[in-house]
Each structure stands twice: as C-alpha cells, then as structure tokens.
NUMIMI-126517 format. One record per residue (C-alpha): residue number from 0; residue in three letters; x, y negated, z. Coordinates in pm, 1 decimal. Example, Ala and Ser with C-alpha at 12.3 -4.5 7.8 and 13.67 -1.06 7.14 Angstrom:
// residues 2
0	ALA	1230.0	450.0	780.0
1	SER	1367.0	106.0	714.0
END
This chain:
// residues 463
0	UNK	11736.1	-8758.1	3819.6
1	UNK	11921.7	-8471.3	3991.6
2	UNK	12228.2	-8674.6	4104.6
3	UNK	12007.6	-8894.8	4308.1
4	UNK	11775.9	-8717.8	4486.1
5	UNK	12024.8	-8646.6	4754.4
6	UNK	12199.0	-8989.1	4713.1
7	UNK	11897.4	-9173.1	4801.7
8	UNK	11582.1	-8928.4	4763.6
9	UNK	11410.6	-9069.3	5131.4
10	UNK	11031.5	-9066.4	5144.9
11	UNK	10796.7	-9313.0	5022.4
12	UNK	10447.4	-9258.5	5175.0
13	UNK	10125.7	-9471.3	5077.1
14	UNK	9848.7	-9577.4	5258.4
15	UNK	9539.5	-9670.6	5116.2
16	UNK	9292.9	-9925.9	5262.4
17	UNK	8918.2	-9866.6	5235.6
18	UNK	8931.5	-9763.5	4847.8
19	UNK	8600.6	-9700.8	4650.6
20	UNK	8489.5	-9365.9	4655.1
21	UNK	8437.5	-9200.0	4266.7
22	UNK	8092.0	-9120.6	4337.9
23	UNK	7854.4	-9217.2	4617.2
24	UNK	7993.0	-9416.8	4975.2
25	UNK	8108.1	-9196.8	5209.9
26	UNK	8193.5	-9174.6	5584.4
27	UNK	8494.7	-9003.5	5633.0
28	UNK	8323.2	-8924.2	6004.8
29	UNK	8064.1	-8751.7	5809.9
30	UNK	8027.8	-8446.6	5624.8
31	UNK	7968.0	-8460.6	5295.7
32	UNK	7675.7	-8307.0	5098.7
33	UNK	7674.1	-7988.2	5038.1
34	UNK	7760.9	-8055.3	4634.5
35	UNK	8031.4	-8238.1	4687.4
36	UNK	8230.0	-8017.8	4913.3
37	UNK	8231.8	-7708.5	4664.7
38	UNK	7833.1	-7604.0	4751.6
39	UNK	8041.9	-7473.5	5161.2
40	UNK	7938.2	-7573.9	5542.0
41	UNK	8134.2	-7824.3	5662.9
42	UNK	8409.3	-7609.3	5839.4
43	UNK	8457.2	-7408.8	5531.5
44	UNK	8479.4	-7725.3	5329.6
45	UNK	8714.2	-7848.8	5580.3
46	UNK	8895.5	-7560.4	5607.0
47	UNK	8958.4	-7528.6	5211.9
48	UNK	9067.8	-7892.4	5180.6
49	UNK	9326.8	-7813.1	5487.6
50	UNK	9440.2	-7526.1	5239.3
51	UNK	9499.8	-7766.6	4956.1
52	UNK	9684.2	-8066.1	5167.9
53	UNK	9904.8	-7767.0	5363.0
54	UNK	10004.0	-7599.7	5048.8
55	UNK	10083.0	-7927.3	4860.7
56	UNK	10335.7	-8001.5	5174.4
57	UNK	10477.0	-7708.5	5169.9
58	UNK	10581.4	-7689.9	4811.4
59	UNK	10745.2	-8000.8	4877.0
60	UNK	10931.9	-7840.4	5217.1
61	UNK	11137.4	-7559.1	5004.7
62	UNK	11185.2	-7750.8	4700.4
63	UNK	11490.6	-7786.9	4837.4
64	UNK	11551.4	-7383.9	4797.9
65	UNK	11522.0	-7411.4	4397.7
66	UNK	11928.9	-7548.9	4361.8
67	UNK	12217.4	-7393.9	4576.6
68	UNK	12261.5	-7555.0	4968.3
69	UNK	12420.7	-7877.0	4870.5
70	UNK	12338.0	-7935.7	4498.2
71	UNK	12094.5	-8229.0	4384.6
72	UNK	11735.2	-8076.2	4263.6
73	UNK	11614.6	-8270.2	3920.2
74	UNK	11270.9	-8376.7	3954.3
75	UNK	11161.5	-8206.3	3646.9
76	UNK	11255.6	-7905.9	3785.0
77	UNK	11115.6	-7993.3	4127.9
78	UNK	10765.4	-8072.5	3896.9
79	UNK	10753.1	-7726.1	3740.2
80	UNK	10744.7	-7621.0	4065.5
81	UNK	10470.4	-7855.1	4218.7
82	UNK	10252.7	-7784.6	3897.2
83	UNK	10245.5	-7405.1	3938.6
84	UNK	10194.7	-7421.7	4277.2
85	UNK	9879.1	-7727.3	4232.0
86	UNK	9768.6	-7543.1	3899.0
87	UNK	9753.6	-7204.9	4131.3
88	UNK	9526.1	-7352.5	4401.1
89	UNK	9312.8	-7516.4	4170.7
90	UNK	9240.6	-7215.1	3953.0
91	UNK	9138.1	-7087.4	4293.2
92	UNK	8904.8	-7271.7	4321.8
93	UNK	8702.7	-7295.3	4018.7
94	UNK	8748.9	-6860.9	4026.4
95	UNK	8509.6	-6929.0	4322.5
96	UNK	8278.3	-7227.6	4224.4
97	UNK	8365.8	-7326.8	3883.8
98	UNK	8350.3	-7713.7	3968.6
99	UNK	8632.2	-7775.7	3685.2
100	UNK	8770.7	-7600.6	3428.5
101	UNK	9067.8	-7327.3	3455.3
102	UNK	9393.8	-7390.7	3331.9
103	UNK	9544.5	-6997.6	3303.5
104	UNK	9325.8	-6802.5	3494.5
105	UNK	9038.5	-6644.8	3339.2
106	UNK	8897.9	-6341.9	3571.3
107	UNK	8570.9	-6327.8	3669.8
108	UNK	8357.5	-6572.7	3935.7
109	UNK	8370.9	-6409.9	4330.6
110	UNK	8181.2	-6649.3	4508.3
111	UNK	8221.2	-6386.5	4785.1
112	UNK	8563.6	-6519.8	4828.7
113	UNK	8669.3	-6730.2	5089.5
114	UNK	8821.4	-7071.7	4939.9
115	UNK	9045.1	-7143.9	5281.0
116	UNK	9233.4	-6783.2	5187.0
117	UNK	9234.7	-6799.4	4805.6
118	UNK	9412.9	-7131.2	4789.6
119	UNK	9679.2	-7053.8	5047.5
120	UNK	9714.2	-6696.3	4885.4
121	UNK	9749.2	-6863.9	4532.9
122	UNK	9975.6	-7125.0	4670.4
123	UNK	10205.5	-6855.1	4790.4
124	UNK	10219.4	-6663.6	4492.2
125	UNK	10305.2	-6971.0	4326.4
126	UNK	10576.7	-7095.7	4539.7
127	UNK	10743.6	-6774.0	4573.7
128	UNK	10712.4	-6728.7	4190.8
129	UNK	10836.8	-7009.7	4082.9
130	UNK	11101.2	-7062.0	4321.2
131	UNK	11225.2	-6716.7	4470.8
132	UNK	11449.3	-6898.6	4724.0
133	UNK	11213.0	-6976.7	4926.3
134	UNK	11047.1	-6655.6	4991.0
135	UNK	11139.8	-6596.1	5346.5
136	UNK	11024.4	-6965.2	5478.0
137	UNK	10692.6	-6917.3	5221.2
138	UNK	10599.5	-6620.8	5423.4
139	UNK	10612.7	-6726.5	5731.5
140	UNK	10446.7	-6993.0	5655.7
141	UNK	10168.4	-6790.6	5467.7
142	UNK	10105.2	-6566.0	5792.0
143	UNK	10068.2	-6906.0	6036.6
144	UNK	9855.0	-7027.2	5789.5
145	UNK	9681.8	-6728.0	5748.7
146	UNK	9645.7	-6654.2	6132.9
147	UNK	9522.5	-7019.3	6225.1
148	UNK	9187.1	-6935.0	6005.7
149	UNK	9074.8	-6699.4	6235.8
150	UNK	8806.2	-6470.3	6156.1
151	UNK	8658.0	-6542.7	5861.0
152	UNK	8402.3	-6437.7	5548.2
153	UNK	8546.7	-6306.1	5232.1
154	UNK	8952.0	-6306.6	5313.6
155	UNK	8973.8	-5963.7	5069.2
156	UNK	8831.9	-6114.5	4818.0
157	UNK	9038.9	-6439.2	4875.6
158	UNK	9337.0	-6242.8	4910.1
159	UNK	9235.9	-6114.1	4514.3
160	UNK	9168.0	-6402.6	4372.4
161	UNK	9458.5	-6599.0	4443.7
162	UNK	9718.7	-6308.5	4362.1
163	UNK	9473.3	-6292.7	3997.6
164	UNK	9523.5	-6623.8	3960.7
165	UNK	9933.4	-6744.8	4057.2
166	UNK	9977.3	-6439.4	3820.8
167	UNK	9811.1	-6597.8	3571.5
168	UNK	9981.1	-6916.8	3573.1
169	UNK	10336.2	-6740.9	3653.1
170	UNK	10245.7	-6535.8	3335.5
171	UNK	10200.7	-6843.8	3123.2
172	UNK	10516.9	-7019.3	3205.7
173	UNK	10772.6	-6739.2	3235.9
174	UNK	10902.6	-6833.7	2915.2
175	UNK	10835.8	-7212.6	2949.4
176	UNK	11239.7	-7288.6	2804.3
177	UNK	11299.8	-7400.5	3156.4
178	UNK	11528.0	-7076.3	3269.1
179	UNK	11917.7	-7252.0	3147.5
180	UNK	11788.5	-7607.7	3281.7
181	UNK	11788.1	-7772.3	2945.1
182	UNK	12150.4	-7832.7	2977.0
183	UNK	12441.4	-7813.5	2665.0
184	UNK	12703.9	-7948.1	2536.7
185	UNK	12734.9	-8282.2	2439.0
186	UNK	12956.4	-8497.5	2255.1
187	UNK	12885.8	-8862.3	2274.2
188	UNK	12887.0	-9114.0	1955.1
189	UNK	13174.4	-9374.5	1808.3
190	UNK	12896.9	-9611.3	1729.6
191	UNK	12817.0	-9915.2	1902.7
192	UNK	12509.4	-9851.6	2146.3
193	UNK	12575.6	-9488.3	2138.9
194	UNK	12568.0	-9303.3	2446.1
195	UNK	12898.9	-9221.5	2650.5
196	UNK	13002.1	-9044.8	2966.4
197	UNK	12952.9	-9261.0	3278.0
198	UNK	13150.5	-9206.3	3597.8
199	UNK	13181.4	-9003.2	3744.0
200	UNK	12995.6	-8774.3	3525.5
201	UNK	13323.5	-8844.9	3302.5
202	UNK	13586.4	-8709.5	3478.0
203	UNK	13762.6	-8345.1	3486.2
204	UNK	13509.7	-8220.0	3775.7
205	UNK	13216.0	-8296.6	3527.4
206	UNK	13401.3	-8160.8	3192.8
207	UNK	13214.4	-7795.7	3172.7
208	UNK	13195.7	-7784.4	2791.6
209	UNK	13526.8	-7908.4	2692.8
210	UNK	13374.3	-8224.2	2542.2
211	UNK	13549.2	-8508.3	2794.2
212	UNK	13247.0	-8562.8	3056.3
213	UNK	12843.2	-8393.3	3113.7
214	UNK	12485.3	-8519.3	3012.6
215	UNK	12192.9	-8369.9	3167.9
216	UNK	11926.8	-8172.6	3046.9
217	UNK	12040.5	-8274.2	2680.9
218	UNK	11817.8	-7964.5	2520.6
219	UNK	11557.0	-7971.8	2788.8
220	UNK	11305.2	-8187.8	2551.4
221	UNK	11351.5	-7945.0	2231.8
222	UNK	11350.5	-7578.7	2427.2
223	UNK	11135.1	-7646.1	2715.1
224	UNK	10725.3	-7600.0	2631.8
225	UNK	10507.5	-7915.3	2795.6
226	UNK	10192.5	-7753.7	3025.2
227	UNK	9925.2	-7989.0	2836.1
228	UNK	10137.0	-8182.6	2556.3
229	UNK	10171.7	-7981.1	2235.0
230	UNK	10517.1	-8054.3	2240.9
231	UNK	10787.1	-8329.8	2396.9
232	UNK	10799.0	-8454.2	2087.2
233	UNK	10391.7	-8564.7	2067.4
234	UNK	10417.0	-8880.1	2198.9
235	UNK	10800.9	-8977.6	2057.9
236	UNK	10893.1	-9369.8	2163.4
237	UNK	10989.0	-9559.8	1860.7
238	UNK	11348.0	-9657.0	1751.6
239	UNK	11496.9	-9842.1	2025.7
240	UNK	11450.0	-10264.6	1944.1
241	UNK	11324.5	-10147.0	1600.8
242	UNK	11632.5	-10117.0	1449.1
243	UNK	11756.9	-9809.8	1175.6
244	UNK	12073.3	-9732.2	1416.5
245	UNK	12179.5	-9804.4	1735.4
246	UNK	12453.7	-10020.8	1651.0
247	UNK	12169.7	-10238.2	1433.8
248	UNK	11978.6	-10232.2	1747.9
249	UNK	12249.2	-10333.5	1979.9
250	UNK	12270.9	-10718.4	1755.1
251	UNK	11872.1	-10825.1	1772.3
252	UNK	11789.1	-11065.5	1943.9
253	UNK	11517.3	-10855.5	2200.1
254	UNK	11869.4	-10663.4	2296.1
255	UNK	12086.6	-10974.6	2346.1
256	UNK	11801.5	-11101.5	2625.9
257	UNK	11761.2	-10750.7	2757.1
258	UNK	12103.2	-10747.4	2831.8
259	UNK	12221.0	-11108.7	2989.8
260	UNK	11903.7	-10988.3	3221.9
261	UNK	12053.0	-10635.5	3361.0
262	UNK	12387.4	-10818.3	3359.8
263	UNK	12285.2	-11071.3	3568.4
264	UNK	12049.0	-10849.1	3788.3
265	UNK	12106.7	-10520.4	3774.9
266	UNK	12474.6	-10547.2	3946.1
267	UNK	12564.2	-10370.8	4280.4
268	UNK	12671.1	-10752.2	4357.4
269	UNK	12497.2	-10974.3	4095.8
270	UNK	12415.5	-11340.5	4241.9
271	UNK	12088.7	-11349.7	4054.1
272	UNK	11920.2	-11095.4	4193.5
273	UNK	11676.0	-11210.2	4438.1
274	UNK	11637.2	-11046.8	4803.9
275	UNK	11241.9	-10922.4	4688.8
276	UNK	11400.1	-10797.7	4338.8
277	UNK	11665.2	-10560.4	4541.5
278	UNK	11427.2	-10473.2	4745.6
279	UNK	11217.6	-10374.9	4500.5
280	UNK	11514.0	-10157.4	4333.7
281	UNK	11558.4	-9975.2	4648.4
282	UNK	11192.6	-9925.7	4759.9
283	UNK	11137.7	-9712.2	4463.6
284	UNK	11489.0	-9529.4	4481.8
285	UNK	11371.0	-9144.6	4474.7
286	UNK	11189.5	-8846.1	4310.6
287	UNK	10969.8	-8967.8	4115.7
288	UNK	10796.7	-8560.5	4124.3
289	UNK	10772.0	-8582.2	4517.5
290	UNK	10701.0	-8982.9	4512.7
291	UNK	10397.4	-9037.1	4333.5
292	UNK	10280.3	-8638.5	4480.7
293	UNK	10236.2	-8834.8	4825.8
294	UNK	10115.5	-9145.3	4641.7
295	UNK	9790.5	-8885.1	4485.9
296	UNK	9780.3	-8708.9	4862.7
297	UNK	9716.5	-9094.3	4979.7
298	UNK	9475.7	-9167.6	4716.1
299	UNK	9277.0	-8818.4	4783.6
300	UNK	9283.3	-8851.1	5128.7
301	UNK	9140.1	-9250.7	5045.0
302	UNK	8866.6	-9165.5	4833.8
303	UNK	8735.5	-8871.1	5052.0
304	UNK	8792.4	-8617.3	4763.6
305	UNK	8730.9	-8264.9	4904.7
306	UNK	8911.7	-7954.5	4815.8
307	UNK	8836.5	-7902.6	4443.0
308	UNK	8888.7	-8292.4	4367.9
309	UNK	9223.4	-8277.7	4502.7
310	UNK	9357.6	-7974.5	4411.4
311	UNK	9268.9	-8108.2	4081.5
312	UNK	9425.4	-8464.2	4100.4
313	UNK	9746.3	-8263.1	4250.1
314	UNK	9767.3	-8019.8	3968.3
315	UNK	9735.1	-8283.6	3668.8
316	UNK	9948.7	-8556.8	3834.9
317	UNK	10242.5	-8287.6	3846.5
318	UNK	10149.5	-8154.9	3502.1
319	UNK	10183.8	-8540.6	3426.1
320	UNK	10517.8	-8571.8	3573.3
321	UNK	10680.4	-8245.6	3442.4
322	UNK	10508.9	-8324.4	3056.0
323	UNK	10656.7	-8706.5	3100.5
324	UNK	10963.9	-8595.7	3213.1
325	UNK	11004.4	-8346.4	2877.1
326	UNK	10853.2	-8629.2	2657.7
327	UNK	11112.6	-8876.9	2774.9
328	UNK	11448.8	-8633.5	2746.0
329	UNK	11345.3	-8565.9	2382.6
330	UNK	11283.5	-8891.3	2305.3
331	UNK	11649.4	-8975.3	2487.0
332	UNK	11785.5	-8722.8	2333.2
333	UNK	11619.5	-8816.7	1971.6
334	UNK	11790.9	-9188.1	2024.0
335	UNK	12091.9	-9145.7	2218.6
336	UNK	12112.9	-9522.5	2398.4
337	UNK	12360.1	-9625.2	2576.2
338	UNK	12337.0	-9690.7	2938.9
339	UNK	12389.4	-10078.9	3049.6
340	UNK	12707.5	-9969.8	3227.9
341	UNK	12846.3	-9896.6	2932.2
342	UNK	12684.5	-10142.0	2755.7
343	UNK	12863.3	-10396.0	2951.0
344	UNK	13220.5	-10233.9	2980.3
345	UNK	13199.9	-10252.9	2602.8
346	UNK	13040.8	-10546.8	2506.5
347	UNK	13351.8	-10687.6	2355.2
348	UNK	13326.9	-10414.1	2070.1
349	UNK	12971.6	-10429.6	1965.6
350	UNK	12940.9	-10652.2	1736.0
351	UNK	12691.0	-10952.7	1891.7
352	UNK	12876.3	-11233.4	1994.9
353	UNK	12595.7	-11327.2	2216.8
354	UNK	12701.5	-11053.4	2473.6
355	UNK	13009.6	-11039.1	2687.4
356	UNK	13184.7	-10788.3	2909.3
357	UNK	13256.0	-10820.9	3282.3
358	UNK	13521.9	-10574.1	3431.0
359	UNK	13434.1	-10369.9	3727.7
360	UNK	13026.4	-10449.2	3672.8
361	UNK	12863.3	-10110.9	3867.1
362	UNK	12499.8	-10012.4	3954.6
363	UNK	12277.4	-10207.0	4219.6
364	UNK	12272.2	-9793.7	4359.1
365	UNK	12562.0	-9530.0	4185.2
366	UNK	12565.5	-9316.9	3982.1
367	UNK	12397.2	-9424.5	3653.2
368	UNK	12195.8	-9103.4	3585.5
369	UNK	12382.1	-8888.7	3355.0
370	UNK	12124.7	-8922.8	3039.7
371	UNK	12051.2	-9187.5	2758.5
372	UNK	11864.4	-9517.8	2862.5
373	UNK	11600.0	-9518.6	2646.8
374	UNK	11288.0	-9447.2	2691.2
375	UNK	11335.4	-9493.5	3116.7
376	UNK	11188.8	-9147.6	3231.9
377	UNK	11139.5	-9329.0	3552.1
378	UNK	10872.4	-9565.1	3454.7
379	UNK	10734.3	-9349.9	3229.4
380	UNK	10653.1	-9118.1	3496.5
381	UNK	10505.6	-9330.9	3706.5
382	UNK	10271.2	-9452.3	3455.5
383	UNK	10126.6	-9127.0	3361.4
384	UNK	10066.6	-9040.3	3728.9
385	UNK	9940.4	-9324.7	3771.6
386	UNK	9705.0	-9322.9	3453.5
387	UNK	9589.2	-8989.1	3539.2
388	UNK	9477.6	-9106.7	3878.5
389	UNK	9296.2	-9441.2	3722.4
390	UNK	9124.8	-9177.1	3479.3
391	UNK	9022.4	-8897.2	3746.7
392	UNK	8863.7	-9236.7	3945.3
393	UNK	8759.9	-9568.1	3757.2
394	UNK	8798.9	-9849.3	3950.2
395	UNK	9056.2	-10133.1	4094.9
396	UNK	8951.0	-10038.7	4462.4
397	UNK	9079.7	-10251.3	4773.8
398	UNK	9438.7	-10328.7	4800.0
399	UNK	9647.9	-10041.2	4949.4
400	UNK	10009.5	-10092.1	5169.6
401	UNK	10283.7	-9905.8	5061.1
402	UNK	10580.7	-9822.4	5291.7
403	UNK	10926.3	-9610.6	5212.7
404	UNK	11170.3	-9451.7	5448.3
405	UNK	11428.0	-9598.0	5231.6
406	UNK	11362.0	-9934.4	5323.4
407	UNK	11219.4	-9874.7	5653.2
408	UNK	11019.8	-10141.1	5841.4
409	UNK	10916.7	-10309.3	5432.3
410	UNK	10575.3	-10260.0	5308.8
411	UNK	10484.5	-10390.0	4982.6
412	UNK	10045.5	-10439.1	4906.6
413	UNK	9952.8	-10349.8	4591.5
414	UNK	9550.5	-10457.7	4478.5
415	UNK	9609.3	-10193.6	4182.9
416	UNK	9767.4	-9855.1	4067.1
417	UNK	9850.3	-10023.1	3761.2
418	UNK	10048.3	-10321.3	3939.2
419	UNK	10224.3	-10053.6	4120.0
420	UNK	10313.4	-9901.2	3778.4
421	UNK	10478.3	-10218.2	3684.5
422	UNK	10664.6	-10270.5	4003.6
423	UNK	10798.8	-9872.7	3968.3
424	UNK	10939.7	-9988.0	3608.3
425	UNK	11099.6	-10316.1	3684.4
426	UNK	11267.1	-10169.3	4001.8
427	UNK	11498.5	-9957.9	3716.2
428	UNK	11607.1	-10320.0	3577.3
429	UNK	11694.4	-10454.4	3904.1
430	UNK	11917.8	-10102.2	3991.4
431	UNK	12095.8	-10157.2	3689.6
432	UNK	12003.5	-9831.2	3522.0
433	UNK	11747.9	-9948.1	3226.8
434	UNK	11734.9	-10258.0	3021.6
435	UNK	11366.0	-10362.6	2975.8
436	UNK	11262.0	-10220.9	2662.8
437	UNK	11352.0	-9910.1	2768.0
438	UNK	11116.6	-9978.5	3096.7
439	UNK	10860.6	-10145.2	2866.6
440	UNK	10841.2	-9878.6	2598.1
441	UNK	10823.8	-9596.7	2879.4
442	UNK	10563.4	-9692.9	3053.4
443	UNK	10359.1	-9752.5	2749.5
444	UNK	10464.0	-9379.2	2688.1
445	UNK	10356.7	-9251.8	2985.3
446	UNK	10014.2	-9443.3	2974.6
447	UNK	9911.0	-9248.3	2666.6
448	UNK	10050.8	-8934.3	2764.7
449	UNK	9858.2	-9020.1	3124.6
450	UNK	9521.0	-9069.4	2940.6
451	UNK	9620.0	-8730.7	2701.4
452	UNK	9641.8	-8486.2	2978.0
453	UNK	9312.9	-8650.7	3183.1
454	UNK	9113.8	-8606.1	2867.8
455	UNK	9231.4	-8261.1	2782.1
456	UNK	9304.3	-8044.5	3086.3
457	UNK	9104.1	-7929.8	3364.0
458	UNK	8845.4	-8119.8	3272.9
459	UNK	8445.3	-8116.6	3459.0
460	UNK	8237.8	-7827.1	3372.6
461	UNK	7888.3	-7973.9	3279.0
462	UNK	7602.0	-7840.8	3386.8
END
C-alpha cells in the first residue's frame, strides 16, 4: 500500500486490440453520431473528450504532491483523489447534457456551456481541492489547457459550471473520515494467527504509539465514509477459513495447503516458483489506484467511448477502488490475520503439526505491507474495477496485450478482464504477501462490491 508505491510503483499501461464497441461498430477515423458524442460537432466532441483524458493524467502527475517530497502515497489516499477529480468532470458533464446521472452536483442544466472548459475547470477545482499541494503545477496546467482551446462558445458559462460542480463534490467529502489517514495505535495479539509487526515496520523508527512497531490505516475502515457503499462494513468477508478464532483457523486443513503453497512460492528465493509465476508477481507490483486508472483509459480509448462515457467509467472505477480499499481495511481490521511472514517465522508455535518454520524466509518483493492479510485489498481491488468495467460494457471482446514498465520488454495477452482479475490476485501469492484465501475471498469481495456501485451510482438517465 503506501510503503510500496515508491519501492516498486512503475507504470503498467494496457493496450487493447480491436475490442467490441458497447453500442453500434465504430470507426475510430470517423466521427461519431451526433448522440453519441454528447448531442456536439465533432471538434467540440473531440475537444471535450481531450478534457477528460488530460485531466485524468494530470491527477495522476501531482498525486505525488498529496504526501511530503520523499514519503510513499497509499493508494487509497491517491483514490480519494482520482474520484473527486473523475466525479468533478463527470458532473460536468451531465450539468450540460444530462447523459447520466449526477453524483453531488445538483444546479441547474446550461447547455450554453462549453463541455471542453467545464471539465478542465471542474477538474481543477477538484485537484486543487482535494490535494492543495499541487496548486501551483494545477494552474499552470489549467491556463495551457485553457489557452490551447482557443476561441471558443460558452467558456463563462463553462467556467460556472465546473467551479458549481468541484464545489459540490468537495462539499460532500470534506468530512469523508479521511483527514488523520485512518491511522492509530495498535497492539498486536498473543494468539496464534494473530497479526504482528513485520520488519521493518517493527523496529524503533516505526514505534510512534509506544506499542513495539506500526500498522497502517488500522481505523481507516470504521471512520472513513465509502462514496457509494453505505458503509466499509456492507460487504464484510467472512471469518477467515471459517473458523470462530484465528488460532482455530490457523489448524484446518484449507490453511495447512494455503500455507506449504506461499512457503514454497511466495519466497524472495523459493525453488518452486516458476520463471512465469515471478513474473507474474512483479508485473502487477504497483498502485493498484493508478494501475487499473490506465487499464479503464485503455479500455475507453478501445471501445471509442466519448467524453461522457469515460468520464463516467473514470469516476466509478476510482469510486470502486477507494470503496474496495475501505471495505477491505475494515474487514482486516475486523479479523486481524497474520501475514505469511509471520506465519512462517512462527509456525513452530501454532499449533498444526502439518506446518513448519524456515528461518530467514522473506518476501518475493520487501516489505510485507504493514496491515492484516486477510481479505488481500489487492485483488479485491482489481476485481471491482474490473467488474465495474464488465458492467459499464457487456462483453468478452478480443484479447488485449498488456505491458508494465516494471518488467519492461514482457507483455502478457489477456482474452478477458476477468482473467486479468485472476492473474492480479494470484500475483499477491507468488510475492509472498497473501495466502490464497485471502486472494480468493477478496476478489469475490470486490466482484460484489464491483456490481454494487455499477448498479447504484451514476447510472443512465432514461429517456
């Protein structure tokens, strides 16, 4: 989570081969009808979607700015950010042609206003709002923005609309819980399968509360209010392997297999592990906020969506991701697993003789995260972004190439969102961060949560 986005955050960009459009074939040499680009001529269409795609990059640019010079950024942080911004330029939209509905804004319809303007106005507001640190780069990029339009229809009315509606949307999540970063302190169990301090997260540097070491974001599932989900606690995971405790859990049978598997595979130098399986653990190494953000860009960009589509596929895929994230650190929090590093340090004290301890075992990639195993937050993620775009657009498509800076020269096909889903979860076995329940049981978590938020939030306005 936060520790590893400068440890290994590189980027991961996706690239689509000829997927099926969600509604009639179209050439991506030719403009669109009229209806589907927001009722604008072509340049204005053209120039709105521009809008969109610039202020989605851009967001991602000064995320950095939201943590001191230096300090990893946790990507549920870095999704609060995306989602205001997204949410912002979508509401900007649908104040101008209500294609879909609003999520905070609810002025009155200017169709007067240009769309090109109101997005990148919103998107500012948004940005700056919600991350204050990265005023001085916002604006300048605002004014080259702004200049590159030229002269142009309705920019007044533009400018209004998206000051009305970031406000809006700043408004509703000024008192989101998210101000102290979820974070407490926290004093691990004596229990078998309880959660304890991994290094270095263990060690005087990490000690801020007095209680021998530092979990993350241990609060951030109770105090912190979801943007769709009534609550982190909505879609709770189950006990981990069924059990009443976790030193019950830590004797079945399902947690003796799960793990001999990380043991074996999940090592910084385990044997087993093939070359494809750490390549897989590496390939998928980063952000998951900023990750599957260029994974929807691809998919927009793929399926010819035009300004209002994307903005609203942006907007609910980082809703997804900063809802998942919340829904995952409660149910962490609710279970307190322990992390196979510890896990295997300790296996001679808990209780199943079926599991052994191996001195000096370490991560495929350190540090563990600093937060419970179970559910994996990581594969949860990725399936509700990846639900959410399955529900936005029906349909397996064509198989799409994925590449990653972190692995650079490997591409890995995928004929499916969900297969890429699946490969996203497994790659936290062969790390050595999650045993497979906890991969298994989060992304069943995030598929429900992914098909909650598409049914509920910013849905189509029917005629």
């Amino acid at each position: 989570m936060r520790w590893t986005r400068t440890i290994a955050a590189l980027p991961v960009v996706l690239i689509f081969a000829g997927c099926t459009p969600d509604a009639a074939p179209t050439d991506p040499g030719v403009a669109a009808p009229l209806a589907e680009r927001g009722g604008l001529p072509h340049y204005d269409a053209a120039a709105a979607l521009n809008a969109v795609n610039a202020g989605n990059q851009h967001a991602y640019d000064v995320s950095p700015s939201l943590v001191p010079p230096g300090a990893p950024l946790a990507p549920f942080v870095e999704a609060r950010l995306y989602a205001i911004a997204y949410i912002a330029m979508h509401d900007a939209l649908n104040a101008i042609n209500p294609r879909f509905e609003r999520y905070a804004d609810n002025g009155p319809i200017d169709r007067s206003a240009n769309p090109a303007v109101a997005v990148l106005t919103a998107a500012r507001d948004g940005i700056v709002g919600a991350n204050p640190g990265a005023q001085s780069a916002t604006d300048a990029w605002y004014a080259e923005e702004m200049s590159a339009l030229g002269a142009a229809e309705g920019v007044d009315e533009g400018i209004a609309v998206g000051h009305r509606v970031a406000a809006a949307i700043l408004a509703r999540r000024a008192t989101d819980g998210t101000a102290g970063g979820g974070v407490a302190p926290y004093t691990p169990g004596t229990h078998a399968g309880d959660y304890q301090f991994t290094f270095p997260f263990n060690t005087p540097d990490f000690n801020f509360f007095g209680t021998g070491g530092f979990a993350d974001a241990s609060m951030w599932g109770t105090v912190v209010t979801p943007f769709v989900l009534t609550s982190g606690a909505q879609f709770r995971a189950p006990r981990p392997y069924g059990a009443s405790s976790n030193a019950d859990a830590v004797l079945t049978d399902q947690y003796t297999r799960d793990y001999n598997e990380i043991k074996s595979l999940g090592c910084l130098d385990c044997a087993d592990r093939t070359d494809e399986q750490t390549e897989i653990a590496l390939f998928w190494a980063e952000s998951s906020s900023s990750g599957w953000n260029r994974v929807a860009r691809s998919f927009a960009a793929a399926r010819n969506m035009d300004a209002w589509q994307a903005a609203r596929l942006y907007a609910l895929v980082e809703i997804g991701i900063f809802d998942s994230y919340t829904t995952s650190l409660e149910s962490k929090y609710y279970y307190n697993f322990w992390r196979p590093e510890s896990a295997v340090a300790l296996a001679g004290n808990d209780g199943n003789p079926a599991t052994s301890s191996a001195t000096g075992w370490g991560v495929l990639l350190f540090p563990t995260p600093p937060v419970p195993d179970y559910p994996s937050a990581h594969a949860e993620v990725g399936a509700t972004a990846g639900t959410v775009m399955d529900a936005l657009v029906p349909g397996t498509g064509r198989p799409f190439v994925q590449s990653s800076m972190t692995r650079p020269g490997v591409t890995r096909t995928f004929t499916t969102i969900d297969s890429a889903i699946r490969e996203n979860g497994l790659s936290r076995i062969y790390i050595g961060y999650h045993f497979r329940t906890a991969v298994d049981v989060g992304i069943a978590q995030g598929r429900l949560m992914g098909q909650y938020i598409a049914r509920n939030a910013l849905r189509p306005i029917r005629p």
